[in-house]
mmCIF file of the N, C-alpha and C atoms, coordinates in Angstrom:
data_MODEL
# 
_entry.id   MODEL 
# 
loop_
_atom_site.group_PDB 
_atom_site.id 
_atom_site.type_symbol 
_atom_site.label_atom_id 
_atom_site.label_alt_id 
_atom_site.label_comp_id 
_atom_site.label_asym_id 
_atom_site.label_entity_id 
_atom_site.label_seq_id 
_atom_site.pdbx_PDB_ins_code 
_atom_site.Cartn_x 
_atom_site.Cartn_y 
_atom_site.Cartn_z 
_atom_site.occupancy 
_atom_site.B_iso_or_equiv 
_atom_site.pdbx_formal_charge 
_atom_site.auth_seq_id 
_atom_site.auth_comp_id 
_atom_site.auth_asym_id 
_atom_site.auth_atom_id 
_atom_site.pdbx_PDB_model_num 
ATOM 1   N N  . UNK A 1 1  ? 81.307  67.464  61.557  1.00 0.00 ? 1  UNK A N  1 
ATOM 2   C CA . UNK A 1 1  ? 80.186  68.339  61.809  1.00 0.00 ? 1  UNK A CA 1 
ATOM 3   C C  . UNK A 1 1  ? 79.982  68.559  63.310  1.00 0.00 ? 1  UNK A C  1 
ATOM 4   N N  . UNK A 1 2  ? 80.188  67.113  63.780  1.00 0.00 ? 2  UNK A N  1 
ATOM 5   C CA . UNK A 1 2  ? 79.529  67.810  65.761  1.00 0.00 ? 2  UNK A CA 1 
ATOM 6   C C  . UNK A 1 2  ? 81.309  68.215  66.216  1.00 0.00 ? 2  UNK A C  1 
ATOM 7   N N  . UNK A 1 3  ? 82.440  68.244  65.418  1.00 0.00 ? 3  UNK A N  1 
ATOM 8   C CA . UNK A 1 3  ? 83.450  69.215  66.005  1.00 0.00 ? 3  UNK A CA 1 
ATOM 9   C C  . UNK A 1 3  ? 83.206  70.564  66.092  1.00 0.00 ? 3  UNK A C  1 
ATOM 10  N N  . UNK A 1 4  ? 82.848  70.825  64.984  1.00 0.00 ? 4  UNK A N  1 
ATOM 11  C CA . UNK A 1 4  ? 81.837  72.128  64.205  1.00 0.00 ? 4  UNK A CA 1 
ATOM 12  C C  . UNK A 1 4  ? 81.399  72.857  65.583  1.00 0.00 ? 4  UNK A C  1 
ATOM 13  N N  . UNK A 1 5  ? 80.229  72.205  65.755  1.00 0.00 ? 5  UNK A N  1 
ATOM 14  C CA . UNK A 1 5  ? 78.919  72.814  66.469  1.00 0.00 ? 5  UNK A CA 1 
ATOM 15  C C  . UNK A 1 5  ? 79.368  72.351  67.777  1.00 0.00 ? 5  UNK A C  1 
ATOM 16  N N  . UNK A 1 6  ? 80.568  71.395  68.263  1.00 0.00 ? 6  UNK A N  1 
ATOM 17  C CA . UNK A 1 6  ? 81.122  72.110  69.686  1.00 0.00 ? 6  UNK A CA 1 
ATOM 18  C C  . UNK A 1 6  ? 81.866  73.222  70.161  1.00 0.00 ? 6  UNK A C  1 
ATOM 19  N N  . UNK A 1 7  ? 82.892  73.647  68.476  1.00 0.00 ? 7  UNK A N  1 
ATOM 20  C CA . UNK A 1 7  ? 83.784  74.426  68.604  1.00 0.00 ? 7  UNK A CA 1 
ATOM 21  C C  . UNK A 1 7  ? 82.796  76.000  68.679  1.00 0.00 ? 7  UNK A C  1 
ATOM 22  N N  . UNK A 1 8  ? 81.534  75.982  67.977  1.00 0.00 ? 8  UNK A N  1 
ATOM 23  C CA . UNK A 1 8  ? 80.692  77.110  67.985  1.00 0.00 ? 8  UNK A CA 1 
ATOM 24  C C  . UNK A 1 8  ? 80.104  77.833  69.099  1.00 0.00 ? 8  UNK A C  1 
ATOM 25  N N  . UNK A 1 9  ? 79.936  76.457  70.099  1.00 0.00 ? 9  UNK A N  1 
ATOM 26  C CA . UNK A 1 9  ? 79.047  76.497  70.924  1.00 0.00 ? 9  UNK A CA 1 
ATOM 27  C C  . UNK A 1 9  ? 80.451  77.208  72.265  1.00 0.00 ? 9  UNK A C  1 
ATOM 28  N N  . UNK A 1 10 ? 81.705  76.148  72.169  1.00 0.00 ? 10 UNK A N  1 
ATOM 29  C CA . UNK A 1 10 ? 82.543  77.003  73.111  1.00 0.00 ? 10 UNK A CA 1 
ATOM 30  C C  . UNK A 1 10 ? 82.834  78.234  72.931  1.00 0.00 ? 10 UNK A C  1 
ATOM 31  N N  . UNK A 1 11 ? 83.129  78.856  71.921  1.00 0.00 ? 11 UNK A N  1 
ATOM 32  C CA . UNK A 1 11 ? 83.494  80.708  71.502  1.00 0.00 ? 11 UNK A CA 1 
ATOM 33  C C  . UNK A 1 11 ? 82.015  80.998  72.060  1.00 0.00 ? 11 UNK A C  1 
ATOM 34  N N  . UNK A 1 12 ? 81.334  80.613  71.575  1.00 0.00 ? 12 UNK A N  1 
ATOM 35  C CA . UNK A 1 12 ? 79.751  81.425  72.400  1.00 0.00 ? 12 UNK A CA 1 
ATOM 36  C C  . UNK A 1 12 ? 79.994  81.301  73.574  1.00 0.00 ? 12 UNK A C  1 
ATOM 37  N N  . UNK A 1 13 ? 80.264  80.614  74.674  1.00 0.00 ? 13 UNK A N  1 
ATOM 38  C CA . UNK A 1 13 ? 80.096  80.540  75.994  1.00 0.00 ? 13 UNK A CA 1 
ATOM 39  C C  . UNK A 1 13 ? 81.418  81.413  76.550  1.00 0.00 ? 13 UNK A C  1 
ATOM 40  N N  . UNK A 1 14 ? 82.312  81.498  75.867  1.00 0.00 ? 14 UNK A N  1 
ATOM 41  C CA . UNK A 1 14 ? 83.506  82.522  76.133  1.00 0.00 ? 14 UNK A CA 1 
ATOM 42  C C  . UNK A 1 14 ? 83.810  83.809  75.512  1.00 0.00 ? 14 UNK A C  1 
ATOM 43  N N  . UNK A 1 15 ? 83.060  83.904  74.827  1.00 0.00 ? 15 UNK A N  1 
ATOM 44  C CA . UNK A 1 15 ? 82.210  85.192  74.432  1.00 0.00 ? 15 UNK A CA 1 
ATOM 45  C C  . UNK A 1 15 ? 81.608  85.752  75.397  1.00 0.00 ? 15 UNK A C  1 
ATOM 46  N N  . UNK A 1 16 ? 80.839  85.269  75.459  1.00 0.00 ? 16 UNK A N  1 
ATOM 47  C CA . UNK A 1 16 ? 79.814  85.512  76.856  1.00 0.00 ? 16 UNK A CA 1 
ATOM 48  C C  . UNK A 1 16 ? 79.644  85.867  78.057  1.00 0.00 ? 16 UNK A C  1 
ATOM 49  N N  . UNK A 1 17 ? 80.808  84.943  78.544  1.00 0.00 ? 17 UNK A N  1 
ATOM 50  C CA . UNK A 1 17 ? 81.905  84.685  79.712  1.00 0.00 ? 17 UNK A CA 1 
ATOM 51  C C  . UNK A 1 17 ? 82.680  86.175  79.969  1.00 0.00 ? 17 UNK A C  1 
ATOM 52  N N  . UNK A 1 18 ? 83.554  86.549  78.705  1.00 0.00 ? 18 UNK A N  1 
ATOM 53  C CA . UNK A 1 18 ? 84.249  87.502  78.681  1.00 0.00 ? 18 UNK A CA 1 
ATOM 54  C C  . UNK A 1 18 ? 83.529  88.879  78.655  1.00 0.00 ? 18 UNK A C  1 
ATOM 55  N N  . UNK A 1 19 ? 82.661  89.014  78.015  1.00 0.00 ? 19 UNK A N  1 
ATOM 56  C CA . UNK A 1 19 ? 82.307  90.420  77.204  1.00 0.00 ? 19 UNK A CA 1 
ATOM 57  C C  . UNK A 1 19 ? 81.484  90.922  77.972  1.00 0.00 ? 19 UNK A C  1 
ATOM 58  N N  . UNK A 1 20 ? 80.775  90.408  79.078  1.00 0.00 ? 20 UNK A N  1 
ATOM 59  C CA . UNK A 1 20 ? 79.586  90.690  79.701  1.00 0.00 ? 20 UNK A CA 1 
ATOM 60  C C  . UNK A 1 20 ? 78.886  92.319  79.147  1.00 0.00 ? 20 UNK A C  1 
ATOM 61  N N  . UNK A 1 21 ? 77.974  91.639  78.330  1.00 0.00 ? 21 UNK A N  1 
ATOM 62  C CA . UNK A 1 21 ? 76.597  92.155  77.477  1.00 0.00 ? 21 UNK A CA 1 
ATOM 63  C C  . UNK A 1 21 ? 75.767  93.075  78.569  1.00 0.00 ? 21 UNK A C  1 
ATOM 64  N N  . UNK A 1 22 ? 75.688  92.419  79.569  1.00 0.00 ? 22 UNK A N  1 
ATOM 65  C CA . UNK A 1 22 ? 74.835  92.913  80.533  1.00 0.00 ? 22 UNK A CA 1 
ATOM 66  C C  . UNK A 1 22 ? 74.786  93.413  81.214  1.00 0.00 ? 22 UNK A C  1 
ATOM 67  N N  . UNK A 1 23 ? 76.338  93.814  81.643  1.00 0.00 ? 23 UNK A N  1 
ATOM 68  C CA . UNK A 1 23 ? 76.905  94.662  83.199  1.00 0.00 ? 23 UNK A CA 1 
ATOM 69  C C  . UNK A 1 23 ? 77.301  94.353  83.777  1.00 0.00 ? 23 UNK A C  1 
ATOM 70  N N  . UNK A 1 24 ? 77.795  94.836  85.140  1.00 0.00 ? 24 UNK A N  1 
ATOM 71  C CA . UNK A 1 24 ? 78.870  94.415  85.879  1.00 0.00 ? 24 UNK A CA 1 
ATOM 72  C C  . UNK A 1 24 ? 77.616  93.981  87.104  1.00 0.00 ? 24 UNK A C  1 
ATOM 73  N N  . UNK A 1 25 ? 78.205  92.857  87.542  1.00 0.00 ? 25 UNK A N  1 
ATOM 74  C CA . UNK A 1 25 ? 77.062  91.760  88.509  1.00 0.00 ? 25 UNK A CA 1 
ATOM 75  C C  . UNK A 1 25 ? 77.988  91.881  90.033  1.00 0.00 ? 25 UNK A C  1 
ATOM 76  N N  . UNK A 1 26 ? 77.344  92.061  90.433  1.00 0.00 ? 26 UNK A N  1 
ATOM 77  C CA . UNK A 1 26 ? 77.581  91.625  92.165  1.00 0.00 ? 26 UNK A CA 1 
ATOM 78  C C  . UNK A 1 26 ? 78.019  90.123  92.564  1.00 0.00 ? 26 UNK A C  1 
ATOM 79  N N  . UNK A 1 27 ? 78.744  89.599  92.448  1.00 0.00 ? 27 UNK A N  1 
ATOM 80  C CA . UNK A 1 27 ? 79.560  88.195  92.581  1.00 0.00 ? 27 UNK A CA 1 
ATOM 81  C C  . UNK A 1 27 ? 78.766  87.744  94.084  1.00 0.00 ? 27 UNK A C  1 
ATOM 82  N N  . UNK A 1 28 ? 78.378  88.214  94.805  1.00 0.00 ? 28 UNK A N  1 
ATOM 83  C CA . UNK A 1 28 ? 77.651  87.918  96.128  1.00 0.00 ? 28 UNK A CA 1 
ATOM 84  C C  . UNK A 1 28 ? 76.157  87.235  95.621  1.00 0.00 ? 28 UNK A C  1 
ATOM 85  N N  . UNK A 1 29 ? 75.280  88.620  95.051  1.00 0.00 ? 29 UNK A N  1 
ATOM 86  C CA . UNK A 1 29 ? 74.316  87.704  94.816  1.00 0.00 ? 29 UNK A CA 1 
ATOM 87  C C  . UNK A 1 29 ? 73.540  88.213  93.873  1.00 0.00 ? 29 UNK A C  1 
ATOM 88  N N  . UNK A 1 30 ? 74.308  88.222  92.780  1.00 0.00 ? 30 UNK A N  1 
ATOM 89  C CA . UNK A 1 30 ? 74.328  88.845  91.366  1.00 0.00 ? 30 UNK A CA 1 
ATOM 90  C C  . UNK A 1 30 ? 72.748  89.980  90.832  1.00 0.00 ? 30 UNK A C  1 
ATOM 91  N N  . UNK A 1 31 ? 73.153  90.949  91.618  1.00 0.00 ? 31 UNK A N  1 
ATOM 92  C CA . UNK A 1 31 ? 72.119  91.996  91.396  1.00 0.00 ? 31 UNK A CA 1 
ATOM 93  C C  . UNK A 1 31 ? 73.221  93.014  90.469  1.00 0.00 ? 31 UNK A C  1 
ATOM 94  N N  . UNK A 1 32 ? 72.369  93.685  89.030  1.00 0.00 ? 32 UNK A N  1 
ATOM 95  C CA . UNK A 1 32 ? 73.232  94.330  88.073  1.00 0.00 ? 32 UNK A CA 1 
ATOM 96  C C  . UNK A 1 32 ? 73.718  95.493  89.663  1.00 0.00 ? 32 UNK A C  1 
ATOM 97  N N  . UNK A 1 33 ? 74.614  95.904  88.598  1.00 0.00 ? 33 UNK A N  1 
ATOM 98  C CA . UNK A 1 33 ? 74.962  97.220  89.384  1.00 0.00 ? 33 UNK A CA 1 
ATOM 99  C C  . UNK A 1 33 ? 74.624  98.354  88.373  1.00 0.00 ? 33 UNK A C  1 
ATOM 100 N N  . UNK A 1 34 ? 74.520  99.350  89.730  1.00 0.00 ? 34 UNK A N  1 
ATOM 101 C CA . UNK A 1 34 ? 73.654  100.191 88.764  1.00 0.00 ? 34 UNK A CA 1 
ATOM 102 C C  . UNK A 1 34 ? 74.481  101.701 88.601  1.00 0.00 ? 34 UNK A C  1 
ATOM 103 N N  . UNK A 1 35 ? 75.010  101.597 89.215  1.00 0.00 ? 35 UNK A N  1 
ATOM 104 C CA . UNK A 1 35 ? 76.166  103.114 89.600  1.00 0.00 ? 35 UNK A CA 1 
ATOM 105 C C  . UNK A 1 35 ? 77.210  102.761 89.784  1.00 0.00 ? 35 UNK A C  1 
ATOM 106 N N  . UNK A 1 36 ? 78.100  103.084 88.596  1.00 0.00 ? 36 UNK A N  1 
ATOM 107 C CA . UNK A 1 36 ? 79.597  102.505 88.709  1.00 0.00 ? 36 UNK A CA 1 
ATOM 108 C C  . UNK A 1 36 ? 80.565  103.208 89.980  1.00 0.00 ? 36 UNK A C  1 
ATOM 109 N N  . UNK A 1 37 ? 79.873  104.113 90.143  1.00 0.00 ? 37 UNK A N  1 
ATOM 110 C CA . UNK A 1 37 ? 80.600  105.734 91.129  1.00 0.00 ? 37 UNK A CA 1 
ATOM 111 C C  . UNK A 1 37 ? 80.183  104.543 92.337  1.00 0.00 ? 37 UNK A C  1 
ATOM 112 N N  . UNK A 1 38 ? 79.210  104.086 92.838  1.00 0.00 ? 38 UNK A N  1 
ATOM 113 C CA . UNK A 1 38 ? 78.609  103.733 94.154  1.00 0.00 ? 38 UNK A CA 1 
ATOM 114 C C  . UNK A 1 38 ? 80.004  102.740 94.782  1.00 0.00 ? 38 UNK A C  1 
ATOM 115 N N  . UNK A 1 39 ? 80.253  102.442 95.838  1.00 0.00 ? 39 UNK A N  1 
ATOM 116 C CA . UNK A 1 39 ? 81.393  101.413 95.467  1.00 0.00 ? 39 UNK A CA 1 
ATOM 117 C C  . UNK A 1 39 ? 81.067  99.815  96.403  1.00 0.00 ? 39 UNK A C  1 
ATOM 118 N N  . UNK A 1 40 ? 79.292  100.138 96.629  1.00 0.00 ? 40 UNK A N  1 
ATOM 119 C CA . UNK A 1 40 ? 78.475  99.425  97.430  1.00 0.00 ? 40 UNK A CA 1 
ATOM 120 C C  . UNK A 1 40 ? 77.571  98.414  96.795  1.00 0.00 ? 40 UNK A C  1 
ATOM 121 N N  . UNK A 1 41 ? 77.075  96.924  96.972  1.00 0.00 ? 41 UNK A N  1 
ATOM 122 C CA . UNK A 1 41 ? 75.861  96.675  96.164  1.00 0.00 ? 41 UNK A CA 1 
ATOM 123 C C  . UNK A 1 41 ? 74.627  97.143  97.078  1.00 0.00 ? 41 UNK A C  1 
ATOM 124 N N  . UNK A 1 42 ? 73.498  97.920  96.605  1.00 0.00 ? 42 UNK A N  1 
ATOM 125 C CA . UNK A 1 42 ? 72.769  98.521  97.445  1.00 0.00 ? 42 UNK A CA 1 
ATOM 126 C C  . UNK A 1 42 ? 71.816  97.334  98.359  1.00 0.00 ? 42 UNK A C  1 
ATOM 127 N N  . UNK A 1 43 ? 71.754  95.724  97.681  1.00 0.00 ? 43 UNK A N  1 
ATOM 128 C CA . UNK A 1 43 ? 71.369  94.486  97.831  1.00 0.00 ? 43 UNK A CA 1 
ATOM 129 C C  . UNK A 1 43 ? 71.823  93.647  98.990  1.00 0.00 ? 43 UNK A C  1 
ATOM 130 N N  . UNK A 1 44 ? 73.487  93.523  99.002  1.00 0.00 ? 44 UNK A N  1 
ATOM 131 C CA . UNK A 1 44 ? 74.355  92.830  100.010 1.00 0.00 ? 44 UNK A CA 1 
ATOM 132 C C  . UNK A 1 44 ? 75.128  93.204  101.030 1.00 0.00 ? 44 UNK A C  1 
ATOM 133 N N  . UNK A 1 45 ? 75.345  94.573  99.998  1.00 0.00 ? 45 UNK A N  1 
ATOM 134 C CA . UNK A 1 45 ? 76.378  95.580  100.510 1.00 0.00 ? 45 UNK A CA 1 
ATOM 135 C C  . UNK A 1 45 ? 77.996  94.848  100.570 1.00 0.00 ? 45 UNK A C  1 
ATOM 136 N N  . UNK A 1 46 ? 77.938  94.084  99.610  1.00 0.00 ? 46 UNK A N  1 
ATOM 137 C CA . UNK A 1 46 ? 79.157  93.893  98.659  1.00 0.00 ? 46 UNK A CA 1 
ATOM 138 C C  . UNK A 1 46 ? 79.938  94.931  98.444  1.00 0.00 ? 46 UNK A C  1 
ATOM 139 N N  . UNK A 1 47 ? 81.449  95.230  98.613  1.00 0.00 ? 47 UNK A N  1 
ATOM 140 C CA . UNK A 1 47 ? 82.153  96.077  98.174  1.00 0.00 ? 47 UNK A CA 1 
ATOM 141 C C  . UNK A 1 47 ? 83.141  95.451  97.191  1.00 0.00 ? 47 UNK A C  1 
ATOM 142 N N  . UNK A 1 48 ? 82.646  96.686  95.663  1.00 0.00 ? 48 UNK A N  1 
ATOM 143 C CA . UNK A 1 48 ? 83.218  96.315  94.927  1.00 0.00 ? 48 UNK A CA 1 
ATOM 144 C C  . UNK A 1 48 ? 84.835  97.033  94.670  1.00 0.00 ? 48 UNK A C  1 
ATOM 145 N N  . UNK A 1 49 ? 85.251  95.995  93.599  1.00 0.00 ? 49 UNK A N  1 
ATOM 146 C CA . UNK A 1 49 ? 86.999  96.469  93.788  1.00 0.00 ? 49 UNK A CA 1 
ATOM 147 C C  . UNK A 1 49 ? 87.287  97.655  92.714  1.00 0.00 ? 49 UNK A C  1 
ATOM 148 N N  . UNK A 1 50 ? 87.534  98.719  93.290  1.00 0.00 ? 50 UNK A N  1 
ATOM 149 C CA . UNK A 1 50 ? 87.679  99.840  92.906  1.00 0.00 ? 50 UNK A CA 1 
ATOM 150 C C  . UNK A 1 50 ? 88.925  99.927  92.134  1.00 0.00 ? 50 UNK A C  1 
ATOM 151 N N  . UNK A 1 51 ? 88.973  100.172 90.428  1.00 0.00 ? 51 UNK A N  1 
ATOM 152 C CA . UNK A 1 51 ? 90.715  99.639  90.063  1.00 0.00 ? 51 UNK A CA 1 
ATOM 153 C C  . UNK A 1 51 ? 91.322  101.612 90.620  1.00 0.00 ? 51 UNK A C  1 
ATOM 154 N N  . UNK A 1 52 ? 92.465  101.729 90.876  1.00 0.00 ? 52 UNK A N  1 
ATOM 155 C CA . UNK A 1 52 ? 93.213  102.447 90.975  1.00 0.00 ? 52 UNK A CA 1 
ATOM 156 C C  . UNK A 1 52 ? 93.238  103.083 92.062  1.00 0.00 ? 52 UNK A C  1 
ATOM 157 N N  . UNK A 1 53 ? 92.496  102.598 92.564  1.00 0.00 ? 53 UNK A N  1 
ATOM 158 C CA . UNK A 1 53 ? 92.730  102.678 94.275  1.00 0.00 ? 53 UNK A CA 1 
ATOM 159 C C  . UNK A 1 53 ? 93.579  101.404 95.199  1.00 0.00 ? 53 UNK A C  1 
ATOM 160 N N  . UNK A 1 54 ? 94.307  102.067 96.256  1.00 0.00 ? 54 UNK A N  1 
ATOM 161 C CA . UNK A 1 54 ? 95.416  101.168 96.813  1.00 0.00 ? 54 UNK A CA 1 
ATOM 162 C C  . UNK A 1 54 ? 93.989  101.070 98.268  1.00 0.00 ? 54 UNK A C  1 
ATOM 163 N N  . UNK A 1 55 ? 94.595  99.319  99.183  1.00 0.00 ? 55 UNK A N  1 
ATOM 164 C CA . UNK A 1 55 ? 94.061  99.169  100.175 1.00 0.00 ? 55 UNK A CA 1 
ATOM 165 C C  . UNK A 1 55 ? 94.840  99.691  101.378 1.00 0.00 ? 55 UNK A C  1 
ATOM 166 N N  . UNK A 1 56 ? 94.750  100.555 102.174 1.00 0.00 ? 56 UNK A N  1 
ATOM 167 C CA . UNK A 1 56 ? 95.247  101.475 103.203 1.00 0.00 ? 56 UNK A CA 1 
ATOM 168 C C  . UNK A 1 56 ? 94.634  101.053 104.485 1.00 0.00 ? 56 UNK A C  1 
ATOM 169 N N  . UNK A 1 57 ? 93.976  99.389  104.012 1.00 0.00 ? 57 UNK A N  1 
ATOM 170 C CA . UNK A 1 57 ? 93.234  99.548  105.233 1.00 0.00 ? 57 UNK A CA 1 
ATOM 171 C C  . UNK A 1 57 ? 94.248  98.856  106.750 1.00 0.00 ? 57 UNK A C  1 
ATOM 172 N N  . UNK A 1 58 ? 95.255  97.973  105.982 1.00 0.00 ? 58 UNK A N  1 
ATOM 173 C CA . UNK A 1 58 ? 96.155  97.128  106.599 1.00 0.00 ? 58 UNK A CA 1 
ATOM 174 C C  . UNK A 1 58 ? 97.597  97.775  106.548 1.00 0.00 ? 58 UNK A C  1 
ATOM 175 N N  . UNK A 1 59 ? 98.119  98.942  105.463 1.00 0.00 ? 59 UNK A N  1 
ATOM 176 C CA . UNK A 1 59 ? 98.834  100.013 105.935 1.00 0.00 ? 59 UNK A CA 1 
ATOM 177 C C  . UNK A 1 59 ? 99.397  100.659 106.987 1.00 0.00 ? 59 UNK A C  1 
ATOM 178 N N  . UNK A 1 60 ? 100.445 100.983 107.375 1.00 0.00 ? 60 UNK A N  1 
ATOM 179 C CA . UNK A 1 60 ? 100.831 102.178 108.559 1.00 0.00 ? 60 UNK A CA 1 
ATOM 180 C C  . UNK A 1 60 ? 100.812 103.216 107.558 1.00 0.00 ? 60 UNK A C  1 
ATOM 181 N N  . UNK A 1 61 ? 100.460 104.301 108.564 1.00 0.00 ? 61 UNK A N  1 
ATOM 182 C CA . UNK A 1 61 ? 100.070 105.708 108.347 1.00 0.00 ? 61 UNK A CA 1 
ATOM 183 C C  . UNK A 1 61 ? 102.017 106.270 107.961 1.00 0.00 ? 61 UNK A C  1 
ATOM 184 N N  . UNK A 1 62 ? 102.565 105.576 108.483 1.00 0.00 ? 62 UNK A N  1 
ATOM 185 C CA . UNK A 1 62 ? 103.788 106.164 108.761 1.00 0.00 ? 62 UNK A CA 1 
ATOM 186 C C  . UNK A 1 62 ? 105.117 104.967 109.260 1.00 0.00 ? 62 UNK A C  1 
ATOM 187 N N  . UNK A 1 63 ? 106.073 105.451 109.285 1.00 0.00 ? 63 UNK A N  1 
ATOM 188 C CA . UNK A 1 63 ? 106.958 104.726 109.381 1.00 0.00 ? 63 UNK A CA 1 
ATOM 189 C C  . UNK A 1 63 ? 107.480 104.356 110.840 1.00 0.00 ? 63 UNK A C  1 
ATOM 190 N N  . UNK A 1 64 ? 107.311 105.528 111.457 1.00 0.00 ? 64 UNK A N  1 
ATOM 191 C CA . UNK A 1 64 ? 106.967 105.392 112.816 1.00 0.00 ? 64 UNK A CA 1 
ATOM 192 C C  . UNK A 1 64 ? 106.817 104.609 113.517 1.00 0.00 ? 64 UNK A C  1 
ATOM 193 N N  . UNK A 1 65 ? 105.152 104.579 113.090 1.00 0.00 ? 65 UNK A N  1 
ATOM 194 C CA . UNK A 1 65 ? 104.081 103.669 114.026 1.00 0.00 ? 65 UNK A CA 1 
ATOM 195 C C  . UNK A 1 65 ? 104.161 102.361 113.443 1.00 0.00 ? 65 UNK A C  1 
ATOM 196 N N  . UNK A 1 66 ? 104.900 102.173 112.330 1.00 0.00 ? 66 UNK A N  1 
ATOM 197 C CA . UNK A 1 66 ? 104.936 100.449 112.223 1.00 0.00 ? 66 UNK A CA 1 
ATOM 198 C C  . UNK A 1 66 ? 106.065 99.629  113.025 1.00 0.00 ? 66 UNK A C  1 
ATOM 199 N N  . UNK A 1 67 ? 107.113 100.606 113.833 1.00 0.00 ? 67 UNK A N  1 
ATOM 200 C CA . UNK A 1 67 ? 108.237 99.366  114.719 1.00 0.00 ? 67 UNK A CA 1 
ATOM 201 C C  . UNK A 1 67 ? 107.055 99.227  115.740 1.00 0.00 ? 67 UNK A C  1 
ATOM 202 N N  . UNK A 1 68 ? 107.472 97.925  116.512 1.00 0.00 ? 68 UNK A N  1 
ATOM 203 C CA . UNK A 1 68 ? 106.849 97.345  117.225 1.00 0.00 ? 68 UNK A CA 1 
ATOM 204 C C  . UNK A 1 68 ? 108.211 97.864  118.650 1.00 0.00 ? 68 UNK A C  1 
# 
């Protein structure tokens, strides 16, 4: 019986864990988010990770300008 009602209690907490019921949270300092478009928390100013976008920020523009 208490295998039972541990095994119940873990799928609930990884349920939970996984599915988020509630929205997507700011990992900084967990304010919902409220505009998936925004890519800011309006709270921390957390930037969230945008899927299908590449980071260009550490990139060369060109092939060029990356010999040293």
């Amino acid at each position: 019986m208490l295998y039972t009602l541990l095994a119940v209690l873990l799928l609930v907490v990884v349920v939970l864990k996984f599915w988020s019921p509630f929205g997507q949270r700011c990992p900084q300092c967990q304010t919902r988010r409220e505009d998936a478009e925004y890519p800011l928390c309006p709270n921390c100013g957390w930037i969230y990770e945008v899927p299908g976008e590449e980071d260009e920020d550490f990139a060369p523009d060109d092939e060029e300008n990356a010999k040293f």
